[in-house]
C-alpha positions, 0 to 999 in steps of 0.5 A, a space after each residue: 198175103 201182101 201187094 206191093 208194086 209201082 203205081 199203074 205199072 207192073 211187076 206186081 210183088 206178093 208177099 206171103 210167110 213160109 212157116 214160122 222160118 221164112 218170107 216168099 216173095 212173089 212176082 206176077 207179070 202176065 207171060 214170060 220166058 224164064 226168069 223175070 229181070 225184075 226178080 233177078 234185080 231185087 235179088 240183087 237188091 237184097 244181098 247188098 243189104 246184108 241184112 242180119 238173120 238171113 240164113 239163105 236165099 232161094 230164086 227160082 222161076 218166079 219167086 224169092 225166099 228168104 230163110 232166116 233165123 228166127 232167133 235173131 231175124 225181125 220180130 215182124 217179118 211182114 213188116 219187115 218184107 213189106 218195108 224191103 219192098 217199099 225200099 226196093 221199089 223206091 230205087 228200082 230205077 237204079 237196080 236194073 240188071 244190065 247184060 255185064 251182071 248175067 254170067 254166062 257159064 259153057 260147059 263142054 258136053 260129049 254127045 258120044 252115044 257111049 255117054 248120051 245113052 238115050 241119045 239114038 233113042 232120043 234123035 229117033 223120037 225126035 224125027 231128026 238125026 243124031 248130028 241135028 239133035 246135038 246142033 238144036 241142042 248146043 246151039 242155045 243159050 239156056 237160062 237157069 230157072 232154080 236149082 233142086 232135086 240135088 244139090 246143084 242140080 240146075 233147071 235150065 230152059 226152054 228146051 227148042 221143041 223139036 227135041 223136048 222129050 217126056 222124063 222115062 216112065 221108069 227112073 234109071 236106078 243109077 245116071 251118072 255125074 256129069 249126065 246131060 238131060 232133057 225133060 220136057 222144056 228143060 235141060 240139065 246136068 246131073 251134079 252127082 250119081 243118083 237115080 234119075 229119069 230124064 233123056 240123056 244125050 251127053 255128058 261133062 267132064 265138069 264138076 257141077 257140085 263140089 261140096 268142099 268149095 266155097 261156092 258149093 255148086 257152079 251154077 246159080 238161078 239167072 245164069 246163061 248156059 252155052 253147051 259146046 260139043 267135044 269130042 270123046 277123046 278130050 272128054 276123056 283127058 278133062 273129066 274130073 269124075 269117080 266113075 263108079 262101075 
């Protein structure tokens, strides 16, 4: 493993080879809430130089990995890793991530006890009601961690601690698409149909994943997510899911 970082000052980024495929780059900077500005910034760093034999890039809380064909990438991707950061670090001054460059994405959620069905459950384990629990909930602006589990699925935090909930013991064999979850510090929308275990309080009308766009999934790591509560009536006119019975 590999240490590069500017001199007397912190991020500190660690380098380490992913098999035979791929390069992760790691940063440490002590405590911090969600995605570090630096890592976002060296994300962006690495897409404008369109380097050739990278497959994939995949930012999560506190790492970047590059996936790259080993056909046609560098012959030595130490090397390679550890003169990207050097050229990173050499104009760092000039990548950092203003406000203009985050998205920020609203996403409209029914709260309907129809839809949230953990939501009664969920209000009462959270000592409060059900109004005060939707409020908690939409009133924040979420930062997307990473994307997994699914295609699209977006691991957005910190959940307001009054209304962090534990995953189910027991999945559900089948939560719907558009299901808003929470488990623990993080919130989510589930992308498809799919076995799942997390409390869920809402659902949207939105498409998360569409496997035939360009883009593939609405969300990405560093966006800024805003829930605004609609009612049952519009949910009805604007969802764009097959339900499946």
């Amino acid at each position: 493993m590999v240490s590069l970082g500017m001199q007397n000052q912190r991020p500190l980024f660690q380098i380490q080879l992913l098999g035979d495929h791929a390069i992760v780059f790691k940063i440490t900077t002590g405590g911090r809430d969600g995605i570090d500005q630096q890592l976002l910034a060296f994300n962006a760093f690495i897409e404008n130089e369109t380097i050739k034999g990278v497959k994939d890039m995949i930012l999560a809380y506190d790492t970047l990995t590059l996936v790259y064909d080993i056909l046609i990438f560098d012959a030595n991707p130490y090397l390679f890793a550890s003169q990207l950061l050097e050229k990173y670090i050499a104009v760092s001054a000039s990548m950092q991530p203003s406000k203009a460059t985050i998205r920020l994405i609203e996403i409209p959620v029914c709260y309907d006890p129809c839809l949230g069905i953990d939501l009664q459950d969920a209000a009462k384990a959270s000592n409060c009601s059900i109004e005060a629990l939707i409020q908690l909930h939409s009133e924040k602006v979420y930062t997307v961690y990473c994307l997994g589990f699914l295609p699209g699925f977006a691991y957005m935090g910190d959940v307001p601690k009054a209304i962090q909930l534990p995953r189910h013991p027991s999945p559900r064999a089948k939560v719907l698409a558009g299901s808003v979850g929470i488990a623990g510090k993080q919130t989510g929308i589930y992308p498809m149909t799919s076995p799942g275990g997390w409390q869920i309080i809402g659902r949207t009308p939105l498409k998360i994943f569409e496997p035939h766009s360009a883009t593939l999934t609405l969300f990405k790591a560093g966006d800024q997510v805003k829930f605004n509560p609609i009612h049952l009536e519009l949910f009805h006119q604007l969802n764009a899911h097959e339900d499946v019975d």
